[in-house]
C-alpha positions, -999 to 999 in steps of 0.1 A, spaced: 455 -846 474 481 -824 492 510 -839 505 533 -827 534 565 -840 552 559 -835 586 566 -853 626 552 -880 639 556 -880 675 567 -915 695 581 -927 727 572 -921 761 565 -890 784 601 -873 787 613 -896 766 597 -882 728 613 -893 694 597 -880 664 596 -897 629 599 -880 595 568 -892 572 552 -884 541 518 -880 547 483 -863 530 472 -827 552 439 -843 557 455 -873 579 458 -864 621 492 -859 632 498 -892 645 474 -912 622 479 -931 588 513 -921 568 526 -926 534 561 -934 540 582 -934 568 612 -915 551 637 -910 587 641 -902 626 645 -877 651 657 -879 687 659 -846 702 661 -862 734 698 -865 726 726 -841 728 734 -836 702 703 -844 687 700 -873 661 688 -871 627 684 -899 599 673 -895 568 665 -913 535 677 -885 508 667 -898 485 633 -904 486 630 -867 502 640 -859 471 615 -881 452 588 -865 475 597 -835 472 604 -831 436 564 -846 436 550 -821 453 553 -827 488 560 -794 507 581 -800 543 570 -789 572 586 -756 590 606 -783 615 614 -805 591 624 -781 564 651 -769 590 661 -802 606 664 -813 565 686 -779 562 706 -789 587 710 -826 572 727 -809 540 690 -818 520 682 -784 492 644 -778 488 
């Protein structure tokens, strides 16, 4: 089983907020997660991020590998890979 962190898109049309979960490659985009692990609003200016750090950490440290938008927006929380 290979696990990723990845989006989860949400909301409304114009109105998108995308949720950070932990989540096996064979699962659709939108479909069944492990763990909800934080949010995303890019609909905001500056946009909002929330994160649970440490159970990135405990994911990542097992394996998990972070998707290329999520391994930046993680960067950008102050979160090393």
């Amino acid at each position: 089983m290979s696990v990723v962190i990845r989006l989860k898109t949400m909301g409304t049309k114009k109105k998108i907020k995308h949720r950070i979960v932990v989540t096996d490659t064979r699962f659709p985009r939108n479909g069944r997660f492990l763990e909800e692990i934080g949010f995303l609003d890019s609909s905001k200016n500056p946009p909002v991020l929330s994160v649970k750090a440490d159970r990135v950490e405990h994911w990542l440290k097992h394996g998990a590998r972070p998707s290329e938008t999520v391994a930046s927006a993680l960067k950008k929380a102050g979160i090393k890979r």
